[in-house]
N, C-alpha and C positions, 0 to 999 in steps of 0.2 A: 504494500500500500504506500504510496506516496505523500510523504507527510509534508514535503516544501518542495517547491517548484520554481524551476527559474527560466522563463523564456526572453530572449531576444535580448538577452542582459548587453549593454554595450554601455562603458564609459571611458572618460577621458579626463585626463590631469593639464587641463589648460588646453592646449594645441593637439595634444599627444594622446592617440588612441590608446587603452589598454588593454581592454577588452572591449570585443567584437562579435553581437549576435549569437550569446552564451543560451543553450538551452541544456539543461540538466535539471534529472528530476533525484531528491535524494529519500530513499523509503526507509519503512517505521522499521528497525533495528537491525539495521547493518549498519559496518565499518565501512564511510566509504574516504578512499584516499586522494588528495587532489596533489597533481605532482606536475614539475615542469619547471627549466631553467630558472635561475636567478633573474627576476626580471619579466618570468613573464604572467602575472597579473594575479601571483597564486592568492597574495593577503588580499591584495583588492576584491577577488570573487567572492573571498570567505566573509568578509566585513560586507558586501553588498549584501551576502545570504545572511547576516546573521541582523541587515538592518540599519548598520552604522554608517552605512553610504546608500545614495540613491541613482539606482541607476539613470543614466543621459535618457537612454529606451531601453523601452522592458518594462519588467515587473518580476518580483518574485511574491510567490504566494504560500501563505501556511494555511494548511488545510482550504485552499481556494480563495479564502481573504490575503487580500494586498497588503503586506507587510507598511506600505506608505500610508496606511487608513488606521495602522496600530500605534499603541502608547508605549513609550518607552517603557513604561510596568508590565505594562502586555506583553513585551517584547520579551521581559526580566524572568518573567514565570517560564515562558516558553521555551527559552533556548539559552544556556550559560559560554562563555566565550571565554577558553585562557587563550592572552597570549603569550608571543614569544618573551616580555621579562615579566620573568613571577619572581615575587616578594610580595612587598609591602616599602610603603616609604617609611614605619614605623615597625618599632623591632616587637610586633607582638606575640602575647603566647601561641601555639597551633589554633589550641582551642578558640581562643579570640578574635584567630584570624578566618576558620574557618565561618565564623558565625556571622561572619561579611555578608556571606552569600545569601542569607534571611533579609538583608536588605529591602530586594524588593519588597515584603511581606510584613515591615514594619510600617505601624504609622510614623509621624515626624518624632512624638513624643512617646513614642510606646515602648512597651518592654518586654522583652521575652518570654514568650511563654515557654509551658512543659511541650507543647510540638516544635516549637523550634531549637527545642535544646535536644530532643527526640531524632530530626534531620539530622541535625552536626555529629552525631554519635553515630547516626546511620552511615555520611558519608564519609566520617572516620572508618569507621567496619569496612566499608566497600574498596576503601583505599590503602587498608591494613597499616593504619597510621593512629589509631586510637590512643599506642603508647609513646605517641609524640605530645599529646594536646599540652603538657605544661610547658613543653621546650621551646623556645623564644626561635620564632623566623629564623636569625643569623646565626645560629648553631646549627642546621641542618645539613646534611651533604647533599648534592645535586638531584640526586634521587628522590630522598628525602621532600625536596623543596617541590619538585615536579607533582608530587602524589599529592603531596598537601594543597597546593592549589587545583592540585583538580578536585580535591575534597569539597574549598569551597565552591566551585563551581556545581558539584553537586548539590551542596546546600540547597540553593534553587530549588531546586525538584523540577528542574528542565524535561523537556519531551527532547531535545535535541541537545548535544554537546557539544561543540566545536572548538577545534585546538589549532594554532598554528605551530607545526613544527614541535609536536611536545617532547622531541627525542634529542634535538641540538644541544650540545655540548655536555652529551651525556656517555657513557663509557660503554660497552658494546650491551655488558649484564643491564644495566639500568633502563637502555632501550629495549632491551629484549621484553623487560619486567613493564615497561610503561605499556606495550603494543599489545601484551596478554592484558593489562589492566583495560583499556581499551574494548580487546574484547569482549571481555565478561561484562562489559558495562552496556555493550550492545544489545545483550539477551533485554535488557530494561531500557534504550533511550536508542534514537538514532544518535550515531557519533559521525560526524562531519570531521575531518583531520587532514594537514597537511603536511607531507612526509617526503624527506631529504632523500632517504636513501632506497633505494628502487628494490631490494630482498626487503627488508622490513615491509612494503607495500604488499610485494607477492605473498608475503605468506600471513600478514595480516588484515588485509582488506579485501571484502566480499566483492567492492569493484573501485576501479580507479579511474581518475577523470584526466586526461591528460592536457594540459595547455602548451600551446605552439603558437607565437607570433601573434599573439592577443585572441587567437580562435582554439575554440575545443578542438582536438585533434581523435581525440576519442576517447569513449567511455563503456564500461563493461568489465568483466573478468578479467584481473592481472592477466593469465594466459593466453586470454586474448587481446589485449592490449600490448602490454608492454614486449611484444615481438624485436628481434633484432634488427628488422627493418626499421619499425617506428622509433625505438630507442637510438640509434643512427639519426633519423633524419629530427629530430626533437634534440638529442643529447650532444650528438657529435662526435659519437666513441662508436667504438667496434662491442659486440653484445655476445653472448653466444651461452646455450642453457646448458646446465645439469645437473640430474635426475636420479634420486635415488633413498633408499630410507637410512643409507648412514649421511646424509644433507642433511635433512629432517624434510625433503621436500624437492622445490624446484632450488638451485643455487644459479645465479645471474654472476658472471666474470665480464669486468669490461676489459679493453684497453686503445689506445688510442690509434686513430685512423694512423696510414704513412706520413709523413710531415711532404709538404710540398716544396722542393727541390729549388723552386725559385728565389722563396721566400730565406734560405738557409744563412744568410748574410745581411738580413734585415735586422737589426735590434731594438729590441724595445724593452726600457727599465718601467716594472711596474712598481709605482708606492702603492702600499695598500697595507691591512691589518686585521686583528682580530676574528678571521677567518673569513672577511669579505669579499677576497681576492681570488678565493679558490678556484671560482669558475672561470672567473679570466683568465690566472696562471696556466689551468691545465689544457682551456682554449689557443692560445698561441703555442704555448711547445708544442701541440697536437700539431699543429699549421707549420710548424717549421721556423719560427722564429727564435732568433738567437735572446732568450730573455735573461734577463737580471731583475731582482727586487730588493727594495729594503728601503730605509733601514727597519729592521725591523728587529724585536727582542726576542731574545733565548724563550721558549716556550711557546711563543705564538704560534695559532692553529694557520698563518700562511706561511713562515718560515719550514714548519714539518712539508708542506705541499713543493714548495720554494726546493727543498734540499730531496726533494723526491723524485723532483723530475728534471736534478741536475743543474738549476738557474745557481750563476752565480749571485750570493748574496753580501748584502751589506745589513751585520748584528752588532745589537748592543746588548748590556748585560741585562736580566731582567729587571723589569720596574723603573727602569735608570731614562732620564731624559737623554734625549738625541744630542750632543754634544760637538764643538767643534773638530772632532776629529772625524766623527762618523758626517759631519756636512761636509769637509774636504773629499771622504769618500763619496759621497755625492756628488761631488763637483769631477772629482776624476772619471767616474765611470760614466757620466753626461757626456765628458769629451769626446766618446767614440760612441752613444747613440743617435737612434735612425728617430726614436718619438717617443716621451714617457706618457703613461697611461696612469691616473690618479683613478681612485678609489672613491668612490665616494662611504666615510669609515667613520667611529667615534673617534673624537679627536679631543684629547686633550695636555695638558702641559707638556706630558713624556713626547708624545710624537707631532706635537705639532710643528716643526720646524719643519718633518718632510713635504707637507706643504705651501709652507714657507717657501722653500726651496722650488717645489713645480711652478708655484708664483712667481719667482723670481726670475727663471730660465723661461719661460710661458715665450719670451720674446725671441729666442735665441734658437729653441728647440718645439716644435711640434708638441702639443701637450694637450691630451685628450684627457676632459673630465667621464668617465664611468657613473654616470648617478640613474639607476634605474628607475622608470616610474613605477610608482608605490612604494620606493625605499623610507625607511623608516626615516621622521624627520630630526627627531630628537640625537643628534650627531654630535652635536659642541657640548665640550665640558669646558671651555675657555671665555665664557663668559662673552661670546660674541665674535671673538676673535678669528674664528675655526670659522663660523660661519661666511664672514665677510671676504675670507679667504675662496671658499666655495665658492662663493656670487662671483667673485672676478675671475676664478678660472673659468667658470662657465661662461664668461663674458671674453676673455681675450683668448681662451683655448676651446677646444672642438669638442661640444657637449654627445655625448653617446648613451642614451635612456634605454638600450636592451643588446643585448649581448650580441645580436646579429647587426644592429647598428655600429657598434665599435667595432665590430671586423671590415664593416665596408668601412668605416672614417680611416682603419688604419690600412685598409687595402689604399685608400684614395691615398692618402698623405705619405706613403712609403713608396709609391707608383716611381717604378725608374732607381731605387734604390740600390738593390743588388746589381741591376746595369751599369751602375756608373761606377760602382766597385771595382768591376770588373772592368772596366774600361781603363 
């Protein structure tokens, strides 16, 4: 049965399409998984589906009423939303924090009843987090923190649940544990989820919705979806399946296409951080460019990617701001490239110099901003600084809002490069 509906969904962030003529129907108690490059429109669907955006055209519908005819409370009861940062701005007990979720169900001046303190114990139980409720937010490990905000979510008492991404920056056990939790919560609620890694999807989602270039690409049974073809012309990797009960199932092996032979003498230094950079690192080595990145710190989830697939890099020690020694490495390794590609990333004290730096050379060198639409906006922890930086790259350097855009600005901008190498 079809519990929300979404036809002809199209929106855009100013100029820029993101999505395009979305029809997806999501039914009463399945897992369903929506998956598709950096960039291409996955938080924006989820936020239209759960209410928090309006679509340009379209509609989506709960139970055949138009989501745009309902009350934020309405909205509150029906369908709970974590996203990608869970916490709290306030370091409260579990208990306290899950009892959020009752919100909508409180009047302004009211107080708790025995069913609402009934729920929070329920969606403790459900989350197997019960023996957390005195332990304060910021004592928790990543697991931990993940379960407990989906507790309050459950608080609610949702008919639907929707997550973006609830498995990122989580260790293989704790994703595994998130995607069963998942399940099991399907038998009671449609769960709507947005998921990074394409095995987690196959073997946890009854269907998955794939988005390509702002259009569904298609929707249906992992198996038949997420085909070596489609994952190709969607991912830009080579796919290839196997099958067996010591897997526990289907297992999905990528690796990247041949690099093109042209391109092998192009370079491009990417700045980027915090694990934003990924899809573009593993995009151009795929393609054949000579890349380099940094600076970036000991520990970060692009430096692991960075030293993986061979880019030379420029590190600093963890926690440690970018300092004058690591900007002369920046300024040396600019001398011999072809165009650096920034990141659009959080920015604060520690790294903010390396866009300093792309600002700075912006004149000298080719400099393409990566800021995807629907990227998260909340980027600056400098107090404005990070920001103001941003606007003027995007203003005197070559703006790229989805990952197949920045491959044509840096196809355009590189044009003739290896030629004249060579020459």
């Amino acid at each position: 049965m079809t519990i929300l509906d979404a036809k002809d969904l199209t929106f855009s962030y100013g100029r820029k399409p993101v999505l395009e003529g979305i029809d997806l129907d999501c039914r009463q108690g399945e897992v369903l998984g929506i998956l598709g490059q950096n960039g291409s429109g996955k938080t924006t669907l989820l936020r239209l589906l759960a209410g928090y955006l309006k679509p340009d055209q379209g509609r989506v519908s709960y139970r055949g009423t138009d989501l745009s005819v309902m009350s934020s409370a309405d909205l509150a009861r029906i369908r709970a939303v974590v996203g990608q940062s869970a916490g709290a701005n306030f370091d409260f007990p579990v208990g306290e924090f899950v009892m959020l979720g009752r919100t909508p169900y409180l009047s302004r001046f009211g107080r708790e009843t025995a069913h609402d303190f009934r729920m929070v114990e329920q969606a403790l139980d459900l989350t197997d987090t019960g023996h957390l409720q005195d332990r304060l937010i910021s004592r928790l490990s990543g697991g931990e923190l993940q379960r407990v905000t989906i507790a309050r979510a459950l608080a609610q008492e949702p008919e639907i649940l929707m997550l973006d991404e609830p498995t990122s920056h989580l260790d293989v056990r704790h994703q595994l544990e998130i995607m069963d939790l998942l399940g099991k919560l399907s038998l009671r609620m449609t769960v709507i989820t947005i998921v990074h890694d394409l095995n987690l999807a196959f073997r946890h989602c009854g269907r998955v919705a794939l988005l390509h270039r702002t259009h569904l690409h298609s929707c249906g049974p992992p198996e038949e979806v997420l085909t070596p073809h489609a994952i190709r012309e969607v991912f830009s990797v080579r796919a290839s399946r196997a099958e067996g009960p010591d897997l526990g199932g289907t297992l999905l092996s990528f690796s990247l296409p041949p690099p093109d032979p042209c391109r092998r003498d192009v370079r491009v230094h990417v700045i980027a951080g915090g694990g934003y950079g990924r899809t573009v690192l593993h995009a151009l080595a795929g393609r054949g460019y000579q890349v380099s990145a940094g600076v970036l710190n000991e520990g970060d989830l692009d430096l692991e990617v960075a030293r993986y697939l061979g880019c030379r890099v420029i590190t600093a020690p963890p926690f440690s701001r970018i300092g004058e020694n690591e900007r002369q490495e920046l300024e040396d390794i600019s001398g011999g490239t072809d165009v650096i590609v920034v990141v659009a990333m959080p920015v604060g004290e520690g790294n903010l110099e390396n866009i300093r730096f792309a600002k700075d050379i912006a004149g000298r060198i080719p400099v393409i901003l990566f800021a995807p639409a629907g990227a998260r906006s909340d980027l600056d922890y400098t107090g404005g600084e990070a920001a103001a930086v941003f606007a003027e790259l995007g203003e005197r350097g070559i703006l790229a809002c989805s990952l197949e855009e920045l491959l044509e600005r840096l196809t355009a901008v590189t044009a003739g490069s290896a030629d004249g190498k060579k020459g």
